[in-house]
C-alpha positions as CSV (number, residue, x, y, z in Angstrom):
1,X,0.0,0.0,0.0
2,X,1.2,3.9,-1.0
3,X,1.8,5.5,2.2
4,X,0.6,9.0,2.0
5,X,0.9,10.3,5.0
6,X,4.4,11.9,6.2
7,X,3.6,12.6,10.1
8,X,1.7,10.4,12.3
9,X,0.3,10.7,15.9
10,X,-1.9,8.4,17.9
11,X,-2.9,11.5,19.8
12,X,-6.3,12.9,17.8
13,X,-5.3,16.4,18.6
14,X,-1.9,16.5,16.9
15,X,-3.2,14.0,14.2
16,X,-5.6,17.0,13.0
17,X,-2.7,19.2,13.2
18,X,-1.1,17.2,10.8
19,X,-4.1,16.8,8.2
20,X,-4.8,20.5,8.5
21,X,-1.2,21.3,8.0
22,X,-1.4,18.8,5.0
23,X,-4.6,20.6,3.1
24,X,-3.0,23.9,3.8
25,X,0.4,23.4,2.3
26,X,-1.3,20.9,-1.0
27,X,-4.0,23.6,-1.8
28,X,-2.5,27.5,-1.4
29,X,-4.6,27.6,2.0
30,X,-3.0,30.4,4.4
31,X,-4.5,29.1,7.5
32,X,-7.5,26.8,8.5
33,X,-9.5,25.9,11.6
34,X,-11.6,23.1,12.6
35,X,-14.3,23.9,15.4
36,X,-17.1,22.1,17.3
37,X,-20.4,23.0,17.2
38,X,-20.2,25.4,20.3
39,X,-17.0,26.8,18.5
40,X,-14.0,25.3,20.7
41,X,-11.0,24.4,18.3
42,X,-9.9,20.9,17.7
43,X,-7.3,21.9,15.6
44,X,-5.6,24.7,13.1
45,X,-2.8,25.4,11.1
46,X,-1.1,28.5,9.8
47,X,-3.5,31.1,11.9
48,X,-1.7,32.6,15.4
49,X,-5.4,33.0,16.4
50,X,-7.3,30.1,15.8
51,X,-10.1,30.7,18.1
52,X,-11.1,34.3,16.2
53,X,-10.6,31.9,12.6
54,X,-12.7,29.4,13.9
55,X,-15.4,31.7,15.3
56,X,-15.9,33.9,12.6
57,X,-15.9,30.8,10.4
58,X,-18.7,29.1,12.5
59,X,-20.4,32.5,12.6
60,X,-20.4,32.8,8.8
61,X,-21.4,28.8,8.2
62,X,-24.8,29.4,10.3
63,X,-25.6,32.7,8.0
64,X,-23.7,35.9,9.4
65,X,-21.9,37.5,6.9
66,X,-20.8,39.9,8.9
67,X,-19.0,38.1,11.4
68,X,-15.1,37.6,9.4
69,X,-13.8,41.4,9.5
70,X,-10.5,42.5,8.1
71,X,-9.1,42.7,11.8
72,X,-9.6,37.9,11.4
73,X,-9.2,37.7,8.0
74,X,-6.4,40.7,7.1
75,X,-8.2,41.1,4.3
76,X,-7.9,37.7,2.9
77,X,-11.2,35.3,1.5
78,X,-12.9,33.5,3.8
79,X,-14.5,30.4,3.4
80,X,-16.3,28.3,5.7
81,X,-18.3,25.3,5.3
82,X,-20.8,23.1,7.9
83,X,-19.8,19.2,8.0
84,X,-21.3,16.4,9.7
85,X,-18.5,13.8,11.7
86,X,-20.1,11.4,13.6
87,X,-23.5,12.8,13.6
88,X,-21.9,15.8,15.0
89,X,-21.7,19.2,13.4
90,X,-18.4,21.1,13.0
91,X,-17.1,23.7,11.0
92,X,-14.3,24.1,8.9
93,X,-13.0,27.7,8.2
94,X,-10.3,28.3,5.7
95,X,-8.4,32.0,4.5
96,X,-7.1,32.6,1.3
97,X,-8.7,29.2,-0.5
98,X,-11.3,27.2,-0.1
99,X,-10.6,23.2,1.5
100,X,-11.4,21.5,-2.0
101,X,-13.2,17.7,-1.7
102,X,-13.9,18.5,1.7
103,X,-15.9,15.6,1.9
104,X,-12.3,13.8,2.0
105,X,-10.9,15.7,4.8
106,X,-13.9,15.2,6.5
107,X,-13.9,11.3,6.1
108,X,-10.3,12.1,7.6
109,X,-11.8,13.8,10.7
110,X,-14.0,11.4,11.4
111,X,-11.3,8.6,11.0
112,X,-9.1,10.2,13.4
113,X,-12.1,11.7,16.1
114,X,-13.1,7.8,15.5
């Protein structure tokens, strides 16, 4: 079997890490953030304020528009989409690109959330 992963953790909270960190650097992505549905932050990469990310993302997935200013984004696109992991929501928020067949990386979270 072709081993595509580099990094490896049997902790879920650096495992993330690593997957983010992967989707970012593969697609142009400046940061991303991966919330819960009451907003905490399972995991990011690229962003030194992952919380804000995450929160404006989750904001703008449930229909405010207003809630990614300049002072999250610095300018940059935001894009943020719902998913389902387990039956549970959470959100992922990306700047600069969106997280292309995110129904893969979410088939990722849910392998490593288990």
């Amino acid at each position: 079997m072709n081993e595509r992963r580099r990094q490896r953790s049997d902790d879920p909270s650096t495992a993330l890490g690593h997957l983010l960190s992967a989707v970012a650097r593969g697609h142009r992505i400046d940061a991303v953030a991966l919330c819960d549905e009451r907003g905490d932050v399972l995991a990011s990469a690229g962003t030194p304020r992952p919380d804000q990310l995450a929160a404006a993302g989750r904001e703008t997935a449930l229909g405010d528009e207003d809630a990614a200013g300049d002072d999250v984004t610095g300018g940059a696109d935001l894009y943020a989409r719902a998913i389902r992991v387990s039956g549970r929501a959470m959100y992922v928020t990306s700047l600069g690109a969106r997280v292309p067949r995110l129904h893969d990386t979410a088939r990722a979270i849910e392998r490593i959330l288990g």
